[in-house]
Each structure stands twice: as structure tokens, then as C-alpha cells.
MARLUM-951571 format. One line per field, with one value per residue: residue number from 1; residue in three letters; x negated, y, z negated of N, C-alpha, C, O in turn. Coordinates in nm, 3 decimals, padded with zeros to 5 digits, m for minus. Atoms other than C-alpha are relative to their C-alpha. Example, Ala and Ser with C-alpha at 12.3 -4.5 7.8 and 13.67 -1.06 7.14 Angstrom:
2
pos (1:2)
code (ala:ser)
n.u (m00.089:00.082)
n.v (m00.119:m00.119)
n.w (00.000:00.006)
ca.u (m01.230:m01.367)
ca.v (m00.450:m00.106)
ca.w (m00.780:m00.714)
c.u (m00.090:00.077)
c.v (00.120:00.109)
c.w (00.000:m00.073)
o.u (m00.194:00.026)
o.v (00.118:00.220)
o.w (m00.066:m00.090)
This chain:
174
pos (1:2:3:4:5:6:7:8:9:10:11:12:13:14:15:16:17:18:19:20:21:22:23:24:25:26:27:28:29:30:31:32:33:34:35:36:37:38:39:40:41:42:43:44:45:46:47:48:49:50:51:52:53:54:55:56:57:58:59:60:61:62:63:64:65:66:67:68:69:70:71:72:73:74:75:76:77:78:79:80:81:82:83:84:85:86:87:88:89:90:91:92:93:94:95:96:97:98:99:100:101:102:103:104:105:106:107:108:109:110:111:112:113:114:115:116:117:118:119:120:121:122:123:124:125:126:127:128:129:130:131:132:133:134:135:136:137:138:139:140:141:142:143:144:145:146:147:148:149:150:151:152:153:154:155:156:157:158:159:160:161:162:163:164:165:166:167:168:169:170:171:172:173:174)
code (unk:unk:unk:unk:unk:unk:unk:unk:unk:unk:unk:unk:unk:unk:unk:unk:unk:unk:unk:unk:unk:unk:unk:unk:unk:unk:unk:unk:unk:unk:unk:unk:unk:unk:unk:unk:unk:unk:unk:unk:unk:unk:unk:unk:unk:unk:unk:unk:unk:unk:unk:unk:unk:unk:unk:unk:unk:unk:unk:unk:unk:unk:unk:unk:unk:unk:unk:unk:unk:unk:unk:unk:unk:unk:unk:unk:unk:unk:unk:unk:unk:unk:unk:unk:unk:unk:unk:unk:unk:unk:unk:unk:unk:unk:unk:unk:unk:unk:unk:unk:unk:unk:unk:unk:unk:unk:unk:unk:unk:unk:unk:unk:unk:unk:unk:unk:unk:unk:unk:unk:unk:unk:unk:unk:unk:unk:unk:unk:unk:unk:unk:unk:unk:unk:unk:unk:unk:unk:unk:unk:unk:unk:unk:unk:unk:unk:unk:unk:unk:unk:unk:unk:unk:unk:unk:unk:unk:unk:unk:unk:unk:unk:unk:unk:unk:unk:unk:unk:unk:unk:unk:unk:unk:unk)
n.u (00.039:m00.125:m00.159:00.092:m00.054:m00.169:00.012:00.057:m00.088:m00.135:00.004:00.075:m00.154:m00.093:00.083:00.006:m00.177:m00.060:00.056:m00.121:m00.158:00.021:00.017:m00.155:m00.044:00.046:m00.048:m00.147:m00.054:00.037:m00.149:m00.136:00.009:m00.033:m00.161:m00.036:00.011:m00.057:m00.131:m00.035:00.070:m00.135:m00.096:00.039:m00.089:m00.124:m00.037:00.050:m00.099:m00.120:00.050:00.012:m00.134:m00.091:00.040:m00.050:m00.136:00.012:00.014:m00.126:m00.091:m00.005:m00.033:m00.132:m00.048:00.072:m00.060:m00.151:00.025:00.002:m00.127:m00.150:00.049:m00.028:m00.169:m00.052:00.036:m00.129:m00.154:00.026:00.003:m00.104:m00.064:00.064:m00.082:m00.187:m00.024:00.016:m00.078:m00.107:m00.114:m00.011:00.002:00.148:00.051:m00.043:00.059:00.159:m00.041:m00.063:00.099:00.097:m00.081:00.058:00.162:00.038:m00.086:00.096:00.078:m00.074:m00.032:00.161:00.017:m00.072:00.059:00.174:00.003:00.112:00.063:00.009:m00.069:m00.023:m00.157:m00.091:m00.128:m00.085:m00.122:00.012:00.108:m00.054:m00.083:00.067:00.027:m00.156:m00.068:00.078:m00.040:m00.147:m00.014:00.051:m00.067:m00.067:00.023:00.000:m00.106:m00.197:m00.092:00.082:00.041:m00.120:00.011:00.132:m00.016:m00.052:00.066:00.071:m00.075:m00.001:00.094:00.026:m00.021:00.074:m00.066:m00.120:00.119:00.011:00.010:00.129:00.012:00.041:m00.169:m00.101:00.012:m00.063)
n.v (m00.041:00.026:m00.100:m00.120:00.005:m00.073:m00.219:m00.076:00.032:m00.105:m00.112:m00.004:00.038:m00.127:m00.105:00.033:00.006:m00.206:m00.028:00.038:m00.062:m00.145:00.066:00.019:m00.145:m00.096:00.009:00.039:m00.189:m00.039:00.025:m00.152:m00.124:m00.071:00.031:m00.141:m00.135:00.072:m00.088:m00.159:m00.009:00.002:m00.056:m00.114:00.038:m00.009:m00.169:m00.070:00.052:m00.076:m00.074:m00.002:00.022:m00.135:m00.134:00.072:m00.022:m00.174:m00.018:00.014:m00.074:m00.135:00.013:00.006:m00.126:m00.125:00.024:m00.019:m00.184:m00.044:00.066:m00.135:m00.101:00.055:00.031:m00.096:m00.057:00.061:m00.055:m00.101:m00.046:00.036:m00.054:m00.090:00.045:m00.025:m00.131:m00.005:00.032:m00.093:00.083:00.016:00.115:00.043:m00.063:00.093:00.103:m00.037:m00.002:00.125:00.066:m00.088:00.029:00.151:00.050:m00.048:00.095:00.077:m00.040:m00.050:00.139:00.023:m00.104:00.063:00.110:00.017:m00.171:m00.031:00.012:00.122:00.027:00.195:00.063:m00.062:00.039:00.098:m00.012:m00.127:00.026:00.090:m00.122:m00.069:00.099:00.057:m00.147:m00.003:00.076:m00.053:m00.066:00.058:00.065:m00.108:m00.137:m00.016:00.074:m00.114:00.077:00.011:00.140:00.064:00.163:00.044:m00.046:00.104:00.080:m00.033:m00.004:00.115:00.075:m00.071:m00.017:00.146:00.113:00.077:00.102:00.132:m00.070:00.007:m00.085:00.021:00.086:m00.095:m00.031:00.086)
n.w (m00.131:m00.094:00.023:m00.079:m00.149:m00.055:m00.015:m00.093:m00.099:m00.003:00.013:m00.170:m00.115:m00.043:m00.098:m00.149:m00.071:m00.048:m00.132:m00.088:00.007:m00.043:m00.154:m00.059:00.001:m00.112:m00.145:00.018:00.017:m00.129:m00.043:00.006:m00.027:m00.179:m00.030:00.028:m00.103:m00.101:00.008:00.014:m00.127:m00.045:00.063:m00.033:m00.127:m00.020:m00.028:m00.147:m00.114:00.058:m00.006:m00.169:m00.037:m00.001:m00.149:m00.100:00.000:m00.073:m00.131:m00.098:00.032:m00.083:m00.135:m00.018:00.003:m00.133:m00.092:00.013:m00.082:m00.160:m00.039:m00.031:m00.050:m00.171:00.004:00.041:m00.157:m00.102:m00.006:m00.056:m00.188:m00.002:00.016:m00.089:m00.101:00.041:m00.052:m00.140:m00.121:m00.114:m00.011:00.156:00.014:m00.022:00.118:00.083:00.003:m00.016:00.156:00.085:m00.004:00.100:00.129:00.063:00.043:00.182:00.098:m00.016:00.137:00.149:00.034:m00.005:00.120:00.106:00.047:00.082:00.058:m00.041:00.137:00.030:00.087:00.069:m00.015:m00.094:00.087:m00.121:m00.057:m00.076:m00.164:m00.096:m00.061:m00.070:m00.121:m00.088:m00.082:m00.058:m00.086:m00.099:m00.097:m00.153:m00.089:m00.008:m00.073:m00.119:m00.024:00.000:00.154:00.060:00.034:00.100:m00.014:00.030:00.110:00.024:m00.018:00.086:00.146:00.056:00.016:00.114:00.096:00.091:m00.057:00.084:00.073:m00.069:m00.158:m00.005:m00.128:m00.143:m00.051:m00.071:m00.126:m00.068)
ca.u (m08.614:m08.282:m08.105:m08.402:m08.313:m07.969:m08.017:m08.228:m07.957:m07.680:m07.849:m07.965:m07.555:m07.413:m07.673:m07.630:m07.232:m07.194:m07.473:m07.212:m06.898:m07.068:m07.216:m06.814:m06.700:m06.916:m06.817:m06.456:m06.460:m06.664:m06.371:m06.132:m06.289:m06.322:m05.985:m05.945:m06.101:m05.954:m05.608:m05.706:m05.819:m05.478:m05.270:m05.477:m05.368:m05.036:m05.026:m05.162:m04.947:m04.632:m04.809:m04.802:m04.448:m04.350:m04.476:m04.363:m04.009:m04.088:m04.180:m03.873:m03.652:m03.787:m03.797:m03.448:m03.368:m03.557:m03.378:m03.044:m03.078:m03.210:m02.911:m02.653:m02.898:m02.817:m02.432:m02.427:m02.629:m02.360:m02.077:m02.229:m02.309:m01.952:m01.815:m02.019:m01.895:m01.500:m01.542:m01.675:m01.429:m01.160:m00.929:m00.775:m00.676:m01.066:m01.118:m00.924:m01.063:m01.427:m01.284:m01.117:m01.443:m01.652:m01.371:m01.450:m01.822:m01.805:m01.556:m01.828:m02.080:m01.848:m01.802:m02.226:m02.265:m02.034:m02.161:m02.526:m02.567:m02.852:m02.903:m02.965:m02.649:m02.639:m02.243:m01.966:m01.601:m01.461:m01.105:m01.196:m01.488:m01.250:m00.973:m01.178:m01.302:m00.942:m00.857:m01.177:m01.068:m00.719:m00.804:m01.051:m00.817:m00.536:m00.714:m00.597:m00.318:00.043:00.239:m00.049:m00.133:00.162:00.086:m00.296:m00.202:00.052:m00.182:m00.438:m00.227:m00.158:m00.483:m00.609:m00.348:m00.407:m00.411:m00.137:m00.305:m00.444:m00.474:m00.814:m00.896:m01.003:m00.621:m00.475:m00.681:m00.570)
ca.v (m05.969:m06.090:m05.772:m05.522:m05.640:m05.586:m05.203:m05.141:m05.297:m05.098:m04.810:m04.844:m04.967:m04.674:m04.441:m04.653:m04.682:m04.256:m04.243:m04.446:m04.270:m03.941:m04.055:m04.189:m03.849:m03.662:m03.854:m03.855:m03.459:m03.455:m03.617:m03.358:m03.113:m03.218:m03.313:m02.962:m02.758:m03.038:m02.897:m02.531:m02.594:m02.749:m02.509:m02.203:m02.356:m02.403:m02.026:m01.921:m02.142:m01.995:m01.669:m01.686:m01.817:m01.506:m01.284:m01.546:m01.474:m01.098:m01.120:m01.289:m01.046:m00.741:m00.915:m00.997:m00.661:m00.496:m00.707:m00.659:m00.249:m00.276:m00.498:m00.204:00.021:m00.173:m00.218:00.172:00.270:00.044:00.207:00.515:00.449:00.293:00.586:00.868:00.634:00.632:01.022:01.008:00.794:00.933:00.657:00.665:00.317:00.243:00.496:00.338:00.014:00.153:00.296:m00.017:m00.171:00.094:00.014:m00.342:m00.311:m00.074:m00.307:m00.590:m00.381:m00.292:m00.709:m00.775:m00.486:m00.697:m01.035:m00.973:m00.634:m00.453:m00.467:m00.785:m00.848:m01.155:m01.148:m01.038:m00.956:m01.254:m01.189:m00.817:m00.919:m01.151:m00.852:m00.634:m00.879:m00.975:m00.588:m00.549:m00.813:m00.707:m00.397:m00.527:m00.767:m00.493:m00.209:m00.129:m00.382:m00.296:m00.355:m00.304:m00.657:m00.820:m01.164:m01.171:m00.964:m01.213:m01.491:m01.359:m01.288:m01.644:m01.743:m01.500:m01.560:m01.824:m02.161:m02.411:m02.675:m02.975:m02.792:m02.726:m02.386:m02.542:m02.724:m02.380:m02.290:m02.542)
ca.w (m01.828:m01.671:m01.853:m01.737:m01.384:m01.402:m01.559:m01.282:m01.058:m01.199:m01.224:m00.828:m00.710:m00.822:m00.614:m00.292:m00.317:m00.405:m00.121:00.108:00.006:00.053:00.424:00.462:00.379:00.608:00.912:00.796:00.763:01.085:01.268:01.146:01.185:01.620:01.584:01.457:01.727:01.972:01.833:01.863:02.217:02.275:02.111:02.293:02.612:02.541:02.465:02.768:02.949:02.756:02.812:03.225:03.208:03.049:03.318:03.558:03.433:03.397:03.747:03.905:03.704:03.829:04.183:04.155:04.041:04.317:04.579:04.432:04.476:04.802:04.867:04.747:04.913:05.229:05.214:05.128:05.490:05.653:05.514:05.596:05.960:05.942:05.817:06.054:06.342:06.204:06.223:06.573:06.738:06.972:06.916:06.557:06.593:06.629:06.345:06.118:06.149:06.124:05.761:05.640:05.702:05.546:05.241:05.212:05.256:04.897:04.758:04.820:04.659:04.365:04.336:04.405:04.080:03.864:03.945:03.910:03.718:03.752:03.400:03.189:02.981:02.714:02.676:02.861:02.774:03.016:03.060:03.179:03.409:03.579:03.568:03.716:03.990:04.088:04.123:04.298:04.534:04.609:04.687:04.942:05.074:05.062:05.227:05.585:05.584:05.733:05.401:05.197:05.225:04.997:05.116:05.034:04.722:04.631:04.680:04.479:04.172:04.178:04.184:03.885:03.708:03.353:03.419:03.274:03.016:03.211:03.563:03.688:03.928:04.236:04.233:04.255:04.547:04.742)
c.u (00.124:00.056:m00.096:00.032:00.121:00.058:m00.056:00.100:00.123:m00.025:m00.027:00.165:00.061:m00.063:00.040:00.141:00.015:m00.051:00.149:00.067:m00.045:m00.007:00.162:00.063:00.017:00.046:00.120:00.047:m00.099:00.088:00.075:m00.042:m00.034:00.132:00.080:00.006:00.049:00.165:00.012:m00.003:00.141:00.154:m00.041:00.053:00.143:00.026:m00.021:00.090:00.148:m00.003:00.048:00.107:00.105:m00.037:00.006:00.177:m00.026:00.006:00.106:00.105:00.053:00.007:00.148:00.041:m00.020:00.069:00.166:00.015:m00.020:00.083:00.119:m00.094:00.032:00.134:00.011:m00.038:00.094:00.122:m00.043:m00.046:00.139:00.094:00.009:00.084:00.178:00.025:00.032:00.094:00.112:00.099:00.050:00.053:m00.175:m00.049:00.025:m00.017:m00.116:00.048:00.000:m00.142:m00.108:00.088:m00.072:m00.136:m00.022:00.039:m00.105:m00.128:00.021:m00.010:m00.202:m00.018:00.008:m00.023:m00.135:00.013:m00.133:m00.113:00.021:00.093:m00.015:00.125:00.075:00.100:00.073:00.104:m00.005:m00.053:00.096:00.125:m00.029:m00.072:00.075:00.043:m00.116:00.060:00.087:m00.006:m00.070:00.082:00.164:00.001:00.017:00.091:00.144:00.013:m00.103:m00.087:00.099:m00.048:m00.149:m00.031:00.092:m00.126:m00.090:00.018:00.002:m00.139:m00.115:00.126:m00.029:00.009:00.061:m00.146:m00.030:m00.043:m00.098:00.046:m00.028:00.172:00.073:m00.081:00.024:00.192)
c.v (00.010:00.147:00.100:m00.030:00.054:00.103:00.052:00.003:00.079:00.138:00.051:m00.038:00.141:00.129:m00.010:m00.024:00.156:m00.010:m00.026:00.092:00.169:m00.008:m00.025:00.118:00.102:00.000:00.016:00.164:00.061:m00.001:00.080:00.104:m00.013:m00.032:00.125:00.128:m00.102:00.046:00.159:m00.012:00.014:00.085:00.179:m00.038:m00.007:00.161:00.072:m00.065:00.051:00.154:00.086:m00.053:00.111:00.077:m00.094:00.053:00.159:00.034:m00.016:00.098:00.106:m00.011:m00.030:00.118:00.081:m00.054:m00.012:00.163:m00.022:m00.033:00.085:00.111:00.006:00.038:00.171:00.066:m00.075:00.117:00.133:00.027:m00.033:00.115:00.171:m00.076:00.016:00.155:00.047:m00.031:00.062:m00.055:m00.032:m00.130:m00.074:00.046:m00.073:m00.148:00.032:00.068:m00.142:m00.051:00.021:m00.013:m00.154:m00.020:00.050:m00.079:m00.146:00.044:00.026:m00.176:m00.022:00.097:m00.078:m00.125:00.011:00.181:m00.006:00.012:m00.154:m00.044:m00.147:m00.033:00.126:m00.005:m00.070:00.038:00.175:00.027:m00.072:00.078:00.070:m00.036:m00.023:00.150:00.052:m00.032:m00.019:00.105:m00.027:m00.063:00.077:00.102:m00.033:m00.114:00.046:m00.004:00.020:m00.107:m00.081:m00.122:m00.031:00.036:m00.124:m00.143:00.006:00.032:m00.184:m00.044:00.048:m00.031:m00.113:m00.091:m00.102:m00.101:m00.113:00.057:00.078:00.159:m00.030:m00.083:00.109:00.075:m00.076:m00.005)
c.w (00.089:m00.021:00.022:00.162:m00.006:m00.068:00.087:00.103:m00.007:m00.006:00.156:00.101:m00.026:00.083:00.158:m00.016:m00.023:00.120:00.163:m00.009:00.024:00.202:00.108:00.005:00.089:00.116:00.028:00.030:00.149:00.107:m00.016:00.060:00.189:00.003:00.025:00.077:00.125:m00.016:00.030:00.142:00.064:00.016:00.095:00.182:00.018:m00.035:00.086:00.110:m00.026:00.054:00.206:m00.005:m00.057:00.096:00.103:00.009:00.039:00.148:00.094:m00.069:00.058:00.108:00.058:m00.017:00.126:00.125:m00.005:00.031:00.093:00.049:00.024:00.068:00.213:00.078:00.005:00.156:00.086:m00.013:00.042:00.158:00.011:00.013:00.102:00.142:m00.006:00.032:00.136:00.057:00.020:m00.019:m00.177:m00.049:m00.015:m00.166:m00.129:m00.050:m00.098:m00.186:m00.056:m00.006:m00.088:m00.137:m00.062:m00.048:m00.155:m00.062:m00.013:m00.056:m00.127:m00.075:m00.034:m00.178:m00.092:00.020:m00.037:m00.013:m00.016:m00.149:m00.063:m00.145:m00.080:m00.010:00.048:m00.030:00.147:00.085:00.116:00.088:00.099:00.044:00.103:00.147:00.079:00.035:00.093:00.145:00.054:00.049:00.111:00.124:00.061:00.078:00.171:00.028:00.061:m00.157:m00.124:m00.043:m00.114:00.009:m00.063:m00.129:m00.090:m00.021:m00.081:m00.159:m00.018:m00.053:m00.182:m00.095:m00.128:00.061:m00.141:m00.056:00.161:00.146:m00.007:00.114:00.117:00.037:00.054:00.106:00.134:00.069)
o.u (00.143:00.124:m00.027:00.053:00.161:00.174:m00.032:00.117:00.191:00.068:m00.030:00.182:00.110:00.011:00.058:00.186:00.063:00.029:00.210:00.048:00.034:00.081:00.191:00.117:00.112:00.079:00.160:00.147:m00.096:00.116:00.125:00.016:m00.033:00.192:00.168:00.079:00.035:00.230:00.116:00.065:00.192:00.253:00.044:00.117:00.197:00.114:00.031:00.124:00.218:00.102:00.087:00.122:00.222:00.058:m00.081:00.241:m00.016:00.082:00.133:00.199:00.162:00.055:00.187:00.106:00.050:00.086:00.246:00.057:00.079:00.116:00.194:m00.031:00.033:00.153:00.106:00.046:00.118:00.181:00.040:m00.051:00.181:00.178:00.109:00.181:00.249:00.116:00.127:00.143:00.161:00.200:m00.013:00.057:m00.188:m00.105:m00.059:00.026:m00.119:00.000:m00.096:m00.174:m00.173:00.019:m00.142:m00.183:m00.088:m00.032:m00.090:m00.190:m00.066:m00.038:m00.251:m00.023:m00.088:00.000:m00.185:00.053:m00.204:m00.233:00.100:00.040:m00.025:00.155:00.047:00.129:00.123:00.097:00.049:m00.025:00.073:00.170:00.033:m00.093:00.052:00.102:m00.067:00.091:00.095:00.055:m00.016:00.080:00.216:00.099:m00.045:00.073:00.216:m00.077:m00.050:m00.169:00.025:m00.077:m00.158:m00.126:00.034:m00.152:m00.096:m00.065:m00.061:m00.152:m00.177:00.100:m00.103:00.077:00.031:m00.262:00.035:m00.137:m00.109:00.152:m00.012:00.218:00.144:m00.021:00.011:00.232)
o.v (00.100:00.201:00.202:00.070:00.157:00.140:00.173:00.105:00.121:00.219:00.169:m00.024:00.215:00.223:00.080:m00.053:00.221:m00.016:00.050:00.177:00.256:00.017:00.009:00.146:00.170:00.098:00.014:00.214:00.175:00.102:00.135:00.170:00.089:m00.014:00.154:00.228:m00.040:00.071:00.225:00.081:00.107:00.071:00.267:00.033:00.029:00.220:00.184:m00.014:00.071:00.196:00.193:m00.060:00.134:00.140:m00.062:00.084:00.220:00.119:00.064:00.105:00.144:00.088:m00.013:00.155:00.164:00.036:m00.047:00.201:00.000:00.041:00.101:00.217:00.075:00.096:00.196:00.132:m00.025:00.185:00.176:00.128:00.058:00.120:00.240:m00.018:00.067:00.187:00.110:00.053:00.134:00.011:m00.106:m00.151:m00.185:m00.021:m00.126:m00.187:m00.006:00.003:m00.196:m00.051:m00.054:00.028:m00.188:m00.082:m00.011:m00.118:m00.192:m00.032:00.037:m00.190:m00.013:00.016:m00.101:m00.182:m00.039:00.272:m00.106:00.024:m00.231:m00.076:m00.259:m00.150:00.246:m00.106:m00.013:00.056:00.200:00.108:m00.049:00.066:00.066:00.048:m00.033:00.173:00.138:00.050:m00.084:00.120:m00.010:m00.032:00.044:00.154:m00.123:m00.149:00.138:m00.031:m00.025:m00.111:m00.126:m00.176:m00.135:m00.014:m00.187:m00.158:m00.098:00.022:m00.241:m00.095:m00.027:m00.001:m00.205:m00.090:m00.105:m00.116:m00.120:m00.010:00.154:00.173:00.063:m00.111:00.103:00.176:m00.018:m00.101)
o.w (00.170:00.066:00.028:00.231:00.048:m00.047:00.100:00.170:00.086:m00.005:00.190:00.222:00.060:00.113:00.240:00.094:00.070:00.214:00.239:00.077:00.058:00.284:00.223:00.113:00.130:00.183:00.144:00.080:00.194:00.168:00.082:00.147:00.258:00.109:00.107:00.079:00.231:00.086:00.039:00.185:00.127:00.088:00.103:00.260:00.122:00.028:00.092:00.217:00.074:00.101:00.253:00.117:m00.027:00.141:00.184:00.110:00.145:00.194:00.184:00.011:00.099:00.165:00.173:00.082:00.185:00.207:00.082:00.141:00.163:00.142:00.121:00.067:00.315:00.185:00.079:00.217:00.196:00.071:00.122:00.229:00.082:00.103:00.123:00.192:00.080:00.108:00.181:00.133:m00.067:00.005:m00.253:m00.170:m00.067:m00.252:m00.202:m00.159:m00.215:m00.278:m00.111:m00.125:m00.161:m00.230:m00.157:m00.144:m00.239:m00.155:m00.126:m00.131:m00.213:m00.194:m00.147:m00.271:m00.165:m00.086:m00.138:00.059:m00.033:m00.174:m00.007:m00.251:m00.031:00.016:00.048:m00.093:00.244:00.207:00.224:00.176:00.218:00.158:00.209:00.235:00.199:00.140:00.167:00.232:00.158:00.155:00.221:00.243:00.167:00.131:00.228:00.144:00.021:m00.237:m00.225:m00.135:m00.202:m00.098:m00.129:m00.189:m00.179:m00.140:m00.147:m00.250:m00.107:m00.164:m00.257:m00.211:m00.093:00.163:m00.260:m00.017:00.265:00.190:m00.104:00.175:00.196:00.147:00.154:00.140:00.242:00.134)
């Protein structure tokens, strides 16, 4: 009798422990699976939030662009009332001014161009941007000078030119 009990018993443990381990299963693969759409949820948000920070950037690009044009669009109606007035005046000491002025303001848009360009470069050939900047910037400081400006020309070579090891740029403006 004892060993008819305990075939019924072994034939009745392994029903109710699969039963379990199935039951454990279910809830185990229930869990994943909200874990699962608790990750998609997360992951659909972070793309939408990625999403609106690209057309966030887009947005300030083209608004930077659009207020850098109107900028040389600005500078260019100066030099042009600048330069309509220089015609006008009677006094060619006056005139001449009213040029030089209308000189600088282009030379200040030629500089504005070449620091922020209207296009979106990733690299730049250095030594030539900073050439081109420093001849920019002498003729500005040049134009309408007695002498052609020697001293501010002078001055400016120093400051463009390399610097020695160890010696920082803000030392040689000083």
C-alpha cells in the first residue's frame, strides 16, 4: 500500500512542480515583456526628443543665417548712404572722410563674412583665414590715413605675426 501511495505521489509531484514552473514562466515572460514595451515607450521618447532638437538646431541655423545677411544687408545700405552723401558734399575734406568710412564699413563686412560664413564649413585652412583677416584689417585700419597708416600697419604685423614658443597672444597685445 505504502508503494501505491508513493506512485500516486510521484506521479502527482511532477504535475504540480511542471504546473509551477510553467505558472513561474508565464509571470517571468509577462514581466519582460512590460519591461519590453516600458523600453519601447522610453526609447520612442527619446527619439522624439532627439527628433525636436534637430529642428531646434535646424531652426537656430537658419535664424542665424537669416540675421547674418540682414546684417551685411545693413552695413551695405550704410556704405551706400555713406557713399551717396561723400558724392554730395561740397567740402572734399568732408568727402573724404564720408569714403574712408564707407571703406571700413565694407572692410567690416568683408571680416563679419569670414568670421561667421554664410555657409556651414567643418574645417578651415587656419593660417590663411588668419592671413586674410590680418590683410582685411590693415586695410581697414590703413584706409584714409596720411602715410597710409604705417604705425597701425606696423602694429598689426606684429601682432599677426607667429608667436615665439612659450608666449601666449594676449602678451603681445599688451
Amino acid at each position: 500500500m505504502q508503494h501505491a501511495h508513493s506512485l500516486a505521489t510521484a506521479s502527482v509531484a511532477p504535475e504540480k512542480c511542471s504546473d509551477r514552473t510553467v505558472a513561474s514562466y508565464k509571470r517571468e515572460l509577462e514581466r519582460y515583456r512590460r519591461a519590453e514595451l516600458q523600453l519601447r515607450k522610453f526609447i520612442a521618447f527619446d527619439e522624439s526628443l532627439l527628433r525636436q532638437q534637430d529642428e531646434t538646431i535646424q531652426n537656430q541655423t537658419l535664424l542665424s543665417s537669416e540675421s547674418n545677411h540682414r546684417l551685411l544687408n545693413d552695413l551695405q545700405m550704410v556704405v551706400s548712404l555713406l557713399s551717396l552723401q561723400s558724392r554730395a558734399a561740397a567740402n572734399t575734406e568732408v568727402a573724404t572722410q564720408l569714403a574712408v568710412a564707407a571703406d571700413r564699413i565694407v572692410m567690416i563686412g568683408r571680416m563679419h563674412r569670414r568670421l561667421h560664413p554664410l555657409h556651414a564649413a567643418q574645417t578651415i585652412a587656419f593660417k590663411q583665414f588668419l592671413e586674410d583677416i590680418c590683410r582685411d584689417f590693415s586695410t581697414m585700419l590703413s584706409s584714409g590715413q596720411p602715410g597710409g597708416g604705417t604705425s597701425s600697419l606696423t602694429r598689426l604685423k606684429s601682432i599677426c605675426r607667429p608667436l615665439p614658443r612659450g608666449r601666449s597672444a594676449s602678451s603681445r597685445m599688451s
